[in-house]
Every structure is written in C-alpha cells, then in structure tokens.
C-alpha positions in Angstrom: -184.6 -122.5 -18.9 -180.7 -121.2 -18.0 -180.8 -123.1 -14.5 -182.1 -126.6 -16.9 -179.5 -125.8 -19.5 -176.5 -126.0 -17.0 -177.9 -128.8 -15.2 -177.6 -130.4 -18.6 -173.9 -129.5 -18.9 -173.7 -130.6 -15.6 -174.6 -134.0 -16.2 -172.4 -134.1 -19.4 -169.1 -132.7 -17.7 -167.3 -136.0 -17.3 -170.2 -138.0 -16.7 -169.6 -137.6 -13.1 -173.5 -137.5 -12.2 -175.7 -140.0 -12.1 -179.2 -139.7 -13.9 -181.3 -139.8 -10.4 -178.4 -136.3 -9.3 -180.4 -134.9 -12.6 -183.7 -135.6 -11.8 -183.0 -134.1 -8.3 -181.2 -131.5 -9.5 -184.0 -129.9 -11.2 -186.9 -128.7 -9.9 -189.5 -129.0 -12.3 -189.5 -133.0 -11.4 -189.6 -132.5 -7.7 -192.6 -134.2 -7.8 -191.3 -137.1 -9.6 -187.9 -137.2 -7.7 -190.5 -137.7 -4.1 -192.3 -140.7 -6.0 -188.4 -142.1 -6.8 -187.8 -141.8 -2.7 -191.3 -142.8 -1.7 -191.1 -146.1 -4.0 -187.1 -146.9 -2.6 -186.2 -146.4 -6.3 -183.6 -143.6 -5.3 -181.4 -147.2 -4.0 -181.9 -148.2 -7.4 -181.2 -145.9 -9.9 -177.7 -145.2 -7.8 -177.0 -149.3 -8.6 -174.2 -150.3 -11.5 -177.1 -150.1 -14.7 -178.0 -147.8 -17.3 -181.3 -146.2 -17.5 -183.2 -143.8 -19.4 -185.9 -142.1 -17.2 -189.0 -140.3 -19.0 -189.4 -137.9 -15.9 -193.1 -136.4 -15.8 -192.8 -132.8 -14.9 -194.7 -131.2 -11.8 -197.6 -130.9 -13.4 -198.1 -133.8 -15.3 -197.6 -135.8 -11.8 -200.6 -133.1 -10.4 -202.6 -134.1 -13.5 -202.4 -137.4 -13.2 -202.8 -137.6 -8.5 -205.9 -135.6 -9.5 -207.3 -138.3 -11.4 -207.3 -140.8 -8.3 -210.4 -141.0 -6.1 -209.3 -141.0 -2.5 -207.0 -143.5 -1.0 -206.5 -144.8 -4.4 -203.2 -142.9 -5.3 -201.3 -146.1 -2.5 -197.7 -147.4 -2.6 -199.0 -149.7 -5.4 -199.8 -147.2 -7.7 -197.2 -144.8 -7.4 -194.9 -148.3 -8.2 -196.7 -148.8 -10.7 -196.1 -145.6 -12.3 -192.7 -145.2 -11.3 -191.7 -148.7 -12.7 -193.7 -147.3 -16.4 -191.4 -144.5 -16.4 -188.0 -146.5 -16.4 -186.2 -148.6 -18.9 -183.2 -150.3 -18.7 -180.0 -148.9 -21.3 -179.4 -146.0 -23.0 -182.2 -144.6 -25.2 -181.7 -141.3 -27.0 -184.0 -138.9 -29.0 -183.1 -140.1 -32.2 -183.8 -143.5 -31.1 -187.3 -143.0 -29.2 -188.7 -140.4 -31.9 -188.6 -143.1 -34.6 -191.6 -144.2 -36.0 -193.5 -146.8 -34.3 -190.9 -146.9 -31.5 -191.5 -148.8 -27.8 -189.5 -148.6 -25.4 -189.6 -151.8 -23.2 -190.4 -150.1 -19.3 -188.8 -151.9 -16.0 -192.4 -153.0 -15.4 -192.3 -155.3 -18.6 -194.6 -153.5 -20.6 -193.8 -151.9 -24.1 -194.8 -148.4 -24.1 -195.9 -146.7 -27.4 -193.1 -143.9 -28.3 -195.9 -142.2 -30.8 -197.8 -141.6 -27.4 -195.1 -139.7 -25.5 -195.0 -135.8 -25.7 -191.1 -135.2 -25.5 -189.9 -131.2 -23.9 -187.2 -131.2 -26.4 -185.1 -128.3 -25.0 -184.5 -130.5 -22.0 -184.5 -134.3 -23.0 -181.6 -135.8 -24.2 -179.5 -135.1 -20.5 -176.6 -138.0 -21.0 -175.7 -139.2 -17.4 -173.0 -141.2 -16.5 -175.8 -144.2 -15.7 -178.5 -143.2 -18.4 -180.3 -140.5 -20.1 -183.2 -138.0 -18.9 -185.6 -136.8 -20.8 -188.7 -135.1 -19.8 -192.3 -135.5 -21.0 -195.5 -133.5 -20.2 -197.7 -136.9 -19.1 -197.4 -139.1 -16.2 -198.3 -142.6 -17.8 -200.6 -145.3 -16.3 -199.3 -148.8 -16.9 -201.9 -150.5 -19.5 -203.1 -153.7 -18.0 -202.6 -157.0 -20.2 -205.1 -159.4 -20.7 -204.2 -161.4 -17.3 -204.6 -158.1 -15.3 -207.8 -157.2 -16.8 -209.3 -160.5 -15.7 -208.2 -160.6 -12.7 -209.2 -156.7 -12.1 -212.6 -157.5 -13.3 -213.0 -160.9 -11.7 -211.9 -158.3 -8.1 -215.0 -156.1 -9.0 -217.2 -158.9 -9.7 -216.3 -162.2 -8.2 -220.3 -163.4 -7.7 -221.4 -161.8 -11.4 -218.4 -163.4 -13.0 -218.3 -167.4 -12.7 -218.1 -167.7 -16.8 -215.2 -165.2 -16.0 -213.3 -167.8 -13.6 -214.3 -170.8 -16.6 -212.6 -168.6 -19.4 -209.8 -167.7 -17.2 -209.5 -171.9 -15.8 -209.0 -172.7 -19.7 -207.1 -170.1 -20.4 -204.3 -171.1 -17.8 -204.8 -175.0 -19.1 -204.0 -173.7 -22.4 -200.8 -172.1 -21.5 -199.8 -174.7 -19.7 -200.3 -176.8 -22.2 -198.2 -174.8 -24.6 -195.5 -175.2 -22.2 -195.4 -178.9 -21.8 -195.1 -179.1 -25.7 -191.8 -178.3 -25.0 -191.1 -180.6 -22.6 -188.3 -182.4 -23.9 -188.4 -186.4 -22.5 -185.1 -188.1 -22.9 -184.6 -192.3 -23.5 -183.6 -194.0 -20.7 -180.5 -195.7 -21.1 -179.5 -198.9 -20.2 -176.9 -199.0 -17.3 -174.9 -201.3 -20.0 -174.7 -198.4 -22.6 -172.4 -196.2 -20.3 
C-alpha cells in the first residue's frame, strides 16, 4: 500500500509523469503494463492526449487469460482488451461513480460505469497526460449487433443463408438511411453566374 501511495504522489508532484510511468511504476499492473508493450500502446499513451486508463490488476488479467481456450488469447484479443480499457480525456472518480455513467473506450464502445469495481485507495492517480485508476476485472469488449453477425455467420456460414439475407437488408437499409441525406443541388445555368 506505502510503495502505491508514493507512486501516487509521484505522479502528482508537478505532473511530470505520464500515466503509462504509473502503470509501469507499479507492480500490481505488470501484467497489464506487458499487454500495453505487446499491443505497441506504450507509443501511444507517451503521444500529446489525455487518457484515463482503468488498469486491471494482476489478477484480474490472470482471471480473465484463464478463460481463453488455447491459442485463443492472439494479438487480436489482447487489442481488443487493451483498446476497452482506455478512454480519451480526463475522467475522475466523482465523474465515473455517478449513476448510470459510461465512459466512451478508444475502441468506440460505451462501457457501463455501474459494472466496474473501482480499488479506491488507488484510483484517482492524476498524471500529467490522464488519470489511473485500477479495477479488479479485465473487461471483454461487448460485440454490437454487426459483430455478432458476422461472428455467427464465421461459425456457421453453410447453416446461416437466412443469416447473410437479414444481414444483405440490413446494409440496404443503412444505406438507404444515408442517401436520405444526400443533399442534390440545382444546376445553374452558365448565364446565372
């Protein structure tokens, strides 16, 4: 607890430290600090924006590897975790702990604050490029509705042809929503200039 508490002080002394020097710095998120250097996100997090990083602890990142059947845990998925564990801007307790709080991710999707388990006594580290805060759960990306089909229609591709027909209309409905607003202007006579 001492050796977190200075790190916090640390990382508030000036704001000299980025928020990727206090995920390294402490050592219950070793695990998630290898996933940062694995994914090339270590580049990133030392670039010009702000970020607040919900850092899974050791264990959580355990947990969750464990849950992978082999050769499933690949550069995709640890992405795709790293990517639901970083927001851009500045995010503090206060903010996050509010009811019915999300908390757009990097990845685009909104994670549900009423889902996340905050450590209390260690969150809230304000960086000089974001704030840290550790939770006890590494969190899986939800797929949206475009994922799922195309995850299933992966699984399944000679079971699913009403699948490919849903998913067909689907996409001719969106793009039919975007050509309503198409805007078509008059053509003007060379005369009118």
């Amino acid at each position: 607890w001492a050796r977190n508490w200075s790190h916090r002080a640390m990382c508030r002394r000036a704001g000299r430290f980025a928020v990727l020097d206090a995920v390294k710095a402490n050592k219950d998120l070793s695990a998630f600090y290898l996933l940062l250097e694995e994914t090339g996100y270590v580049n990133i997090l030392n670039g010009e924006y702000e970020y607040t990083i919900l850092a899974p602890d050791n264990d959580a990142i355990s947990e969750l590897v464990a849950n992978y059947e082999e050769g499933e845990w690949n550069e995709q998925e640890k992405l795709a975790i790293v990517k639901n564990h970083i927001a851009f801007g500045l995010y503090n307790m206060k903010t996050l702990t509010q009811p019915d709080s999300r908390l757009k991710m990097i990845n685009g999707k909104n994670q549900s604050m009423s889902t996340v388990s905050f450590d209390s006594e260690h969150s809230n580290v304000l960086c000089n490029n974001g704030v840290l805060h550790i939770v006890d759960k590494a969190y899986k990306p939800l797929m949206n509705i475009d994922e799922y089909l195309q995850y299933v229609r992966g699984m399944f591709p000679e079971e699913y042809e009403q699948l490919d027909s849903l998913y067909a209309k689907a996409l001719s409905h969106i793009d039919a929503r975007i050509t309503d607003y198409d805007v078509e202007f008059p053509e003007q006579d060379e005369t009118e200039s």
